[in-house]
C-alpha positions in Angstrom: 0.0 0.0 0.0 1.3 3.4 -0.6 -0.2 5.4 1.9 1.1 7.7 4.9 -0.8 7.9 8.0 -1.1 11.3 6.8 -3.3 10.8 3.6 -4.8 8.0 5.4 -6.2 10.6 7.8 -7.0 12.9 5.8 -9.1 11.1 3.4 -11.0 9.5 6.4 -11.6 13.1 7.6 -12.7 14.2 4.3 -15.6 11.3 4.2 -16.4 11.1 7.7 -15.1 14.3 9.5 -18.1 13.9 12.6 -18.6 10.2 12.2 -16.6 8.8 15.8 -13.5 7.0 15.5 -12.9 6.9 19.2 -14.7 6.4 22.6 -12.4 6.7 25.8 -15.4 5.2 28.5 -13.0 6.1 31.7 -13.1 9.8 30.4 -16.2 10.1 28.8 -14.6 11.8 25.7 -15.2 10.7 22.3 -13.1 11.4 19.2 -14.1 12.0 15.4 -12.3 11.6 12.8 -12.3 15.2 11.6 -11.0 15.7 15.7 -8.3 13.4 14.8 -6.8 15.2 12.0 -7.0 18.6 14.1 -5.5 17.0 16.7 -2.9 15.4 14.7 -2.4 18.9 12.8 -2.3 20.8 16.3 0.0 18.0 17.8 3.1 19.0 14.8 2.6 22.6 15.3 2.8 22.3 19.0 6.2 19.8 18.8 7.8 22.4 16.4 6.9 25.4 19.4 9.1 23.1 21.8 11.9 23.0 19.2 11.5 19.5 17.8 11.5 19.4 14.3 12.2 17.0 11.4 11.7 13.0 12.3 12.3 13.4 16.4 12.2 10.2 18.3 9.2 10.7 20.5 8.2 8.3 23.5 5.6 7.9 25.7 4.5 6.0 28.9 0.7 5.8 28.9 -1.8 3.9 29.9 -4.6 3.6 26.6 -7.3 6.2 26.0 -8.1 9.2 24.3 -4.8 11.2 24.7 -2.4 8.5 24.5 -4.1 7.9 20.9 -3.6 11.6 20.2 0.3 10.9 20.8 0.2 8.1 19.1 -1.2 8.9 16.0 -0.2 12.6 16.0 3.6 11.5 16.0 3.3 9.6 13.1 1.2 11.8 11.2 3.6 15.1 11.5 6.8 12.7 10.3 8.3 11.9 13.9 9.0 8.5 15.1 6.8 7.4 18.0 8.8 4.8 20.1 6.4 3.3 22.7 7.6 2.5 26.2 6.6 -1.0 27.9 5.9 0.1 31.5 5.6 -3.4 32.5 8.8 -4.3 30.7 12.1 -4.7 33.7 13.7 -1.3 34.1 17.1 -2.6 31.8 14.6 -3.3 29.1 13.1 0.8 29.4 16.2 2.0 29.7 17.7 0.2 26.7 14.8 1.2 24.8 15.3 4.9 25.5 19.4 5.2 24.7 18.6 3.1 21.5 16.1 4.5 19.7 17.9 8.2 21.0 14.4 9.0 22.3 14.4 12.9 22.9 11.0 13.5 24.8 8.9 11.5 26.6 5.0 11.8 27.4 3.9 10.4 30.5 1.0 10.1 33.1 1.6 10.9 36.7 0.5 7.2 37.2 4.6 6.5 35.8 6.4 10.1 36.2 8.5 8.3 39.2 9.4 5.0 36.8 10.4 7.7 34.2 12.2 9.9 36.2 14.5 7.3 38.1 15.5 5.8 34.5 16.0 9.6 33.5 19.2 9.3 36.2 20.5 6.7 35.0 19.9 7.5 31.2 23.1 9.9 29.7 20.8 11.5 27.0 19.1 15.4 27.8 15.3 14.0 27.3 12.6 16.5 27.5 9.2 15.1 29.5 5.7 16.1 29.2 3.3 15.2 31.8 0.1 14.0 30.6 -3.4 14.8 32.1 -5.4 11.4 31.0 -8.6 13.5 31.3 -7.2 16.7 30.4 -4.4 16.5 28.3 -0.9 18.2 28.2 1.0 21.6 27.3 4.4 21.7 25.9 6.8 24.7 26.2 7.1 27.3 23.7 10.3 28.1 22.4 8.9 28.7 19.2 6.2 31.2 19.7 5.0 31.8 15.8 3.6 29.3 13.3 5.6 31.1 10.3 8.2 29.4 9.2 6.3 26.0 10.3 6.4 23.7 7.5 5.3 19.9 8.0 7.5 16.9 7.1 7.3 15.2 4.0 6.2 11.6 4.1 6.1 8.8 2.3 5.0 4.8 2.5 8.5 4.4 3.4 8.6 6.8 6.1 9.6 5.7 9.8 6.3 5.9 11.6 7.4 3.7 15.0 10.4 1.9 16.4 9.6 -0.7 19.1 11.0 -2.9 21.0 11.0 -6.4 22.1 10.3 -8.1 25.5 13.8 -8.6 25.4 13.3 -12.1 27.8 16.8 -13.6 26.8 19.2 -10.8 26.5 18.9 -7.1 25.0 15.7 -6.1 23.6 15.8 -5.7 19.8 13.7 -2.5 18.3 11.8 -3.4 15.3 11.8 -0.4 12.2 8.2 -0.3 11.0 7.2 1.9 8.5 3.9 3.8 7.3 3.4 0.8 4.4 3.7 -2.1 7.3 1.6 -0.7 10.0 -1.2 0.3 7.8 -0.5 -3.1 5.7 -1.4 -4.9 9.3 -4.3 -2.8 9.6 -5.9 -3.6 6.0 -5.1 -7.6 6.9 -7.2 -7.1 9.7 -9.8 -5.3 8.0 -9.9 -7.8 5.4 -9.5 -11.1 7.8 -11.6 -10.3 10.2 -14.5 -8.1 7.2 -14.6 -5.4 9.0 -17.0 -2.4 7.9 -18.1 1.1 8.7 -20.6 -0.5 11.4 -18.0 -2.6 13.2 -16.8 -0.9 17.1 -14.0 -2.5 18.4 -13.1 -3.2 22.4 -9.4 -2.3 22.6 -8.2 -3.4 26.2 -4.7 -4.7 24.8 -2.1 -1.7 25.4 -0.9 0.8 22.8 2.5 -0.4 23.9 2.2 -3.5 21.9 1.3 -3.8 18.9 -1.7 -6.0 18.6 -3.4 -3.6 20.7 -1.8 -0.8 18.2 -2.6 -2.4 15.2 -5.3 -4.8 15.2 -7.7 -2.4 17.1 -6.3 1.0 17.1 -4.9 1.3 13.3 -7.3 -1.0 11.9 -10.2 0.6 12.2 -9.1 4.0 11.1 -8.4 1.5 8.0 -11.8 0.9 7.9 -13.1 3.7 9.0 -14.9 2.3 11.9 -15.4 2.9 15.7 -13.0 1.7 18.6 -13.9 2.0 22.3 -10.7 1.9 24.2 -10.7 1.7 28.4 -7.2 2.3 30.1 -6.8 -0.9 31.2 -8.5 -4.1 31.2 -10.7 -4.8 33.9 -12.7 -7.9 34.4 -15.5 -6.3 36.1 -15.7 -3.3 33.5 -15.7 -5.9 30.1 -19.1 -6.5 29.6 -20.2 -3.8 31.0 -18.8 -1.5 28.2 -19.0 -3.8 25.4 -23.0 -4.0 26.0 -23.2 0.1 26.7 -21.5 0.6 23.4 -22.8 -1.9 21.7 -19.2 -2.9 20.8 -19.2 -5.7 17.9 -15.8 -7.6 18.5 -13.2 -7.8 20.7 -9.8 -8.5 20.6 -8.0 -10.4 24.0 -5.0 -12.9 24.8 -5.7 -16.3 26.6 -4.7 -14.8 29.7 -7.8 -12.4 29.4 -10.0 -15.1 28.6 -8.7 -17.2 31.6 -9.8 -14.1 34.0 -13.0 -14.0 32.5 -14.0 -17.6 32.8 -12.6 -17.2 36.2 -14.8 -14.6 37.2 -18.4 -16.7 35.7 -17.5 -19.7 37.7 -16.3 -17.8 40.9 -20.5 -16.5 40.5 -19.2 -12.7 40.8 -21.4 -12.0 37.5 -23.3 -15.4 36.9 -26.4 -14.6 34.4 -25.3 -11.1 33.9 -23.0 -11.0 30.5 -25.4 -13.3 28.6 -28.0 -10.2 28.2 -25.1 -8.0 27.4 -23.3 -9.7 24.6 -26.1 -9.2 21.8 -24.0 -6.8 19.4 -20.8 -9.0 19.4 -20.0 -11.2 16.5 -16.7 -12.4 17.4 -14.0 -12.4 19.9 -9.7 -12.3 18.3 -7.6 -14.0 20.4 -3.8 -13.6 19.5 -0.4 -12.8 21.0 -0.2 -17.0 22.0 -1.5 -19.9 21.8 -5.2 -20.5 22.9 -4.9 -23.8 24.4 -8.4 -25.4 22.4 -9.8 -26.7 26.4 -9.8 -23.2 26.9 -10.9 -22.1 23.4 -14.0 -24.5 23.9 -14.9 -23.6 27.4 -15.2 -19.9 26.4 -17.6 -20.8 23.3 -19.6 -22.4 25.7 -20.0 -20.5 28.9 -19.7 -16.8 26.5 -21.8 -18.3 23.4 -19.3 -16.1 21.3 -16.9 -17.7 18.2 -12.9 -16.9 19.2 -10.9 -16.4 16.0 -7.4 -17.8 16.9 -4.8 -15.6 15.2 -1.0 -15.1 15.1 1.1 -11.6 14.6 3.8 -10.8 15.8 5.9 -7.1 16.4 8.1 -7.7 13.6 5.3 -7.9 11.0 2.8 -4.9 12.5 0.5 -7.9 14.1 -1.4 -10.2 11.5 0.4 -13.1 9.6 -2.5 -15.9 9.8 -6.0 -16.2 10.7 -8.9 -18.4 11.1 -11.7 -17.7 8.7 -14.9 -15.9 10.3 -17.6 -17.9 12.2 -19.1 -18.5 9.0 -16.2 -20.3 7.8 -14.8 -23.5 9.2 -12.4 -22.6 12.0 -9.7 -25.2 13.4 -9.3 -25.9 17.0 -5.1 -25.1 18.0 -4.6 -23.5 14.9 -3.5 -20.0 14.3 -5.2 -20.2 10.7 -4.2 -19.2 7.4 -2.0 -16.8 5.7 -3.9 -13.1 5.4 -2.5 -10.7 3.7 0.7 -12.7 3.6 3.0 -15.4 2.4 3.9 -18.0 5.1 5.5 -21.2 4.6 7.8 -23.8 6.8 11.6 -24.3 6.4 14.2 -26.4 8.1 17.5 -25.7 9.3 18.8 -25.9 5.9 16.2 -23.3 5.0 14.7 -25.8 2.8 10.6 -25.5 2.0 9.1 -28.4 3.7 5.5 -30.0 3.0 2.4 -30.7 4.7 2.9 -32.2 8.8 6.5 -31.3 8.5 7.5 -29.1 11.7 10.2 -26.6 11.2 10.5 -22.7 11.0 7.2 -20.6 10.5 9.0 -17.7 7.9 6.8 -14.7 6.6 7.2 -12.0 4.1 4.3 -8.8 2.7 3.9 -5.8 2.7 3.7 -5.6 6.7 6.6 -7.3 6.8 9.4 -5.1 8.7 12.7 -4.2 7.4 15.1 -4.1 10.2 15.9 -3.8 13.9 17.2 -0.6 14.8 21.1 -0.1 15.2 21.6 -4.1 15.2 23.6 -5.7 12.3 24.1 -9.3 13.5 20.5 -9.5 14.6 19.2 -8.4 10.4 21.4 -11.2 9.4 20.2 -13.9 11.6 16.5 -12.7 11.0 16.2 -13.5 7.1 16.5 -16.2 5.1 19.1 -15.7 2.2 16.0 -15.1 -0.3 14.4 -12.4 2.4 12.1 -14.3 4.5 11.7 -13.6 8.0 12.3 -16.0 10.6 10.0 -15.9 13.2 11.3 -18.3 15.5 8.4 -20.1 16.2 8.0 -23.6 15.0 5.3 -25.3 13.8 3.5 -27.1 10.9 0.8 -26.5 7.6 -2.1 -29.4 8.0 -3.3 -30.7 4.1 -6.1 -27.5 4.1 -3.1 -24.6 4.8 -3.9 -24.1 8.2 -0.6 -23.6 10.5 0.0 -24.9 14.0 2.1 -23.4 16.3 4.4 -26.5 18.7 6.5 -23.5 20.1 9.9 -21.0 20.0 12.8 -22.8 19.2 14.5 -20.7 21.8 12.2 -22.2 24.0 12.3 -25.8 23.0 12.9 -28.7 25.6 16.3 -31.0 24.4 16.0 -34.0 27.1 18.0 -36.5 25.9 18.3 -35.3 22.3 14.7 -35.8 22.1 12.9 -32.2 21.1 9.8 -31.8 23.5 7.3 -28.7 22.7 6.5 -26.7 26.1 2.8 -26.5 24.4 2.6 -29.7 24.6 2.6 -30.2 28.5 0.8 -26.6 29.1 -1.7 -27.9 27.2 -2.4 -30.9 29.2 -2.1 -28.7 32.6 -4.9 -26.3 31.2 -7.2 -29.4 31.6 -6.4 -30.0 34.9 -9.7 -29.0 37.1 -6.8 -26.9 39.7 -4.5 -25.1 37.2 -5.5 -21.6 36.0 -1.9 -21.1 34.6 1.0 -23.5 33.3 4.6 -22.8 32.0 6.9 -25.6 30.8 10.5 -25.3 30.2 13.7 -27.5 30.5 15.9 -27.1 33.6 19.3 -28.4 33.3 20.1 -32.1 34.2 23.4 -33.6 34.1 21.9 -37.0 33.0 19.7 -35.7 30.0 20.9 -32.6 29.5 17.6 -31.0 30.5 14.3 -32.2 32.3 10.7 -31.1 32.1 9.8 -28.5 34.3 6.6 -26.5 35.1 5.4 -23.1 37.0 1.8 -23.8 37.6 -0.3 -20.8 39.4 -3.0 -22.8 40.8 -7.2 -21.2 40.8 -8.2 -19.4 43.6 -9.2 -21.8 46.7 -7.7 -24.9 44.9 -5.2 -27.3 46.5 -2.8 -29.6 44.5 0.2 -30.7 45.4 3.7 -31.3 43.0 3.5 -35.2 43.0 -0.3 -35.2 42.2 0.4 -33.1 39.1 3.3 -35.0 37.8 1.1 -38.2 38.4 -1.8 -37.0 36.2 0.8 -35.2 33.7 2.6 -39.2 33.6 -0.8 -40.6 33.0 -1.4 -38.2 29.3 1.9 -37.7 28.5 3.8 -41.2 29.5 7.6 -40.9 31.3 9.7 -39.0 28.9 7.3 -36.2 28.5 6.1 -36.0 31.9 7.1 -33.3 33.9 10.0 -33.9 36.4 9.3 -31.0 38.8 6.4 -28.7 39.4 7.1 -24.9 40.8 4.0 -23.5 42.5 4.2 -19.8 42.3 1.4 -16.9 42.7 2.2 -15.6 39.3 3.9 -16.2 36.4 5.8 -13.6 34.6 4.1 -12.3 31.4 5.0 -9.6 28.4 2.6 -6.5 28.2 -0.2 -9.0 26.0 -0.1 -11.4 28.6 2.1 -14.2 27.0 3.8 -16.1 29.7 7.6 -15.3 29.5 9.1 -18.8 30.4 12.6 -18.4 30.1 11.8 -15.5 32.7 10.6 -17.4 34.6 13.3 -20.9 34.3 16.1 -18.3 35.0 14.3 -17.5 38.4 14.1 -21.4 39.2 17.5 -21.7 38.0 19.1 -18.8 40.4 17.0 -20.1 43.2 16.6 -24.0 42.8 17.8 -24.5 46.3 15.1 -23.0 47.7 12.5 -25.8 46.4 12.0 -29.2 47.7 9.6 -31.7 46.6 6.9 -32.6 48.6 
């Protein structure tokens, strides 16, 4: 595609200039699209009073809502380069984040001035900060005072709209280069995966840190010129409250969301209440990882609403495959079919393989990205020779091209040479009537080389102990898969869309193995 986020914009405020792009429930403030363009317009002008011009590198720690989306999308528009900051992400990770992109102001809420402002004495860069009223906005100083010798950047498709980084769970975090063409290339496979139209409101509870919740329900309706309602934060008690005042027609959510909300039904906290207030939705996107399909069915069930497993990643502005709509046949533990994209499997050799082969899910399009920021060695590990991208997850195609996901490779269990997928033993935890949560991963062992292991976070009120688990992990999985230690733990740690971090968490067991003991 060769738009900008500026034409984009414009045209959609040309069409639709008082038609509502934007609902922010916690503030009561809605957004058209005609607002959007002033604000995007008012946004440059205000940046070049503070002395920022051409492509600054502008940050921002916010929670979601109407002026974070301001931010967002006004950054872009006026030829900066937004660089969001992951205020769950360890303090190394923000830091990093800010020296390498060479970030030169940062937005941010009271809610995370002190975060900011302690990695502000440890940074070595001069970075201006704005504080941000989520209600009521924010000033910037005025260097600058006229508008007469304001000009606005030129832009094209191949523009710099956003660098962002990585979790950054096994070493540095790597920033991925995405440009105006990807991002709104992931927002028009959305709109054309998931059919959306000018009636469609999206539920955007995912972050604007990350970029499902950026792309999939921020960019992609402004793609379609549709309607997004977008709380701060997700909140259990608040989800079908909003979707059913605002008549919300899909949602998008992680399996950890989903977990909380089946949680909630069966702990009778809102038993008989959402059915009445789920009318206007036709489907619920789960991404991010892998819906485990117990889970996947229970939620169909208890909700009565279809979940469309996808896969995205950051590297390729969200979308790569997708299950067809509820009309279509969808495919229990798959992530779907390609969308928008080219996907394919490869071996080590980087050799196409065929149907029930597992090796190396690789991707190319349009919302492909082209680099990470300032890091050689990483571009020439991430592409095949012919310019695929290596994901890094593995997996297989079925005979009807729908992909399955069996895990990272950097996560992949190697007990005894034998290749064991982590998937494969959380899946068979998830079924378990006492586990809400389950995280395998391989712990070293002199014998083997590694040995199954497992942090489980167990439902609220439940009791289980290490041996029972292992017992009815033995009894699905047989000896060589079954799990050699469990780790009971409160929480397990998890990136800003609620994927369980692993490796996090087998570095913790790893440093502190002495304080466990079977029971």
């Amino acid at each position: 595609m060769a738009d900008t986020f500026r034409s984009l914009i414009v045209r959609s405020a040309r069409a639709y200039a008082s038609r509502i792009y934007l609902i922010d429930p916690d503030s009561d403030m809605t957004m058209t699209y005609g607002e959007l363009r002033n604000h995007c317009q008012k946004f440059g002008q205000m940046m070049w009073q503070a002395g920022f011009t051409q492509s600054t590198r502008v940050g921002f720690m916010l929670d979601n809502g109407y002026w974070t989306s301001v931010i967002f999308f006004g950054a872009i528009y006026c030829g900066h380069v937004i660089v969001p900051l992951n205020v769950v992400a360890s303090r190394r990770n923000l830091l990093f984040a800010l020296q390498n992109a060479a970030v030169e102001v940062v937005f941010v809420s009271e809610r995370y001035r002190s975060l900011l402002d302690s990695l502000l004495d440890e940074s070595d860069r001069d970075i201006q900060v704005v504080d941000v009223d989520m209600s009521g906005g924010f000033e910037m100083p005025v260097i600058n005072p006229g508008l007469d010798d304001y000009r606005i950047r030129r832009i094209t498709h191949e523009s710099v709209a956003m660098i962002l980084h990585t979790s950054g769970t096994v070493g540095l975090p790597k920033g991925a280069v995405l440009k105006h063409s990807n991002l709104i290339a992931g927002g028009d496979n959305v709109k054309k995966a998931h059919w959306l139209s000018l009636d469609d409101i999206a539920y955007c509870v995912l972050p604007l840190y990350h970029i499902n919740g950026q792309v999939v329900t921020a960019i992609a309706p402004i793609v379609s010129a549709s309607r997004v309602v977008m709380p701060r934060k997700f909140s259990v008690s608040n989800y079908w409250v909003h979707i059913d005042r605002y008549k919300c027609t899909w949602v998008s959510l992680v399996p950890t969301m989903a977990k909380y909300l089946l949680d909630h039904v069966r702990q009778g906290k809102n038993e008989g209440q959402f059915k009445s207030r789920l009318a206007s939705l036709k489907f619920a996107r789960s991404a991010s990882s892998a819906m485990p399909s117990g889970m996947q069915a229970d939620f169909e069930e208890t909700f009565g609403i279809p979940i469309v497993e996808t896969m995205g990643l950051t590297e390729t502005a969200a979308p790569i495959l997708s299950n067809p709509m509820p009309s279509g046949i969808r495919r229990p533990g798959s992530v779907g079919r390609p969308c928008g994209t080219e996907v394919k499997i490869i071996d080590h050799d980087q050799k196409t393989l065929g149907n029930y082969e597992t090796g190396e899910i690789v991707v190319r399009g349009d919302n492909v990205f082209s680099e990470y920021y300032n890091a050689p060695y990483e571009n020439l590990k991430s592409f095949t020779f012919d310019g695929w991208f290596k994901t890094g997850d593995l997996g297989y195609r079925d005979q009807d091209g729908f992909y399955f996901v069996t895990g990272r490779i950097k996560e992949l269990i190697i007990k005894g040479g034998e290749n064991i997928s982590p998937r494969e033993i959380d899946d068979v935890l998830y079924h378990h009537q006492s586990v809400r949560e389950a995280g395998a991963f391989g712990l070293p062992d002199s014998t083997y080389g590694q040995i199954v292991a497992v942090g489980v976070v167990l439902k609220e009120d439940a009791t289980c102990t290490e041996k029972e688990l292992i017992e009815y992990c033995r009894n699905e999985l047989g000896d060589f898969r079954c799990p050699s230690r469990i780790f009971f733990t409160d929480d397990l740690p998890k990136g800003p869309s609620g994927k369980i971090q692993r490796l996090e968490f087998a570095k913790t067991i790893s440093e502190n193995l002495e304080k466990y003991s079977v029971d």
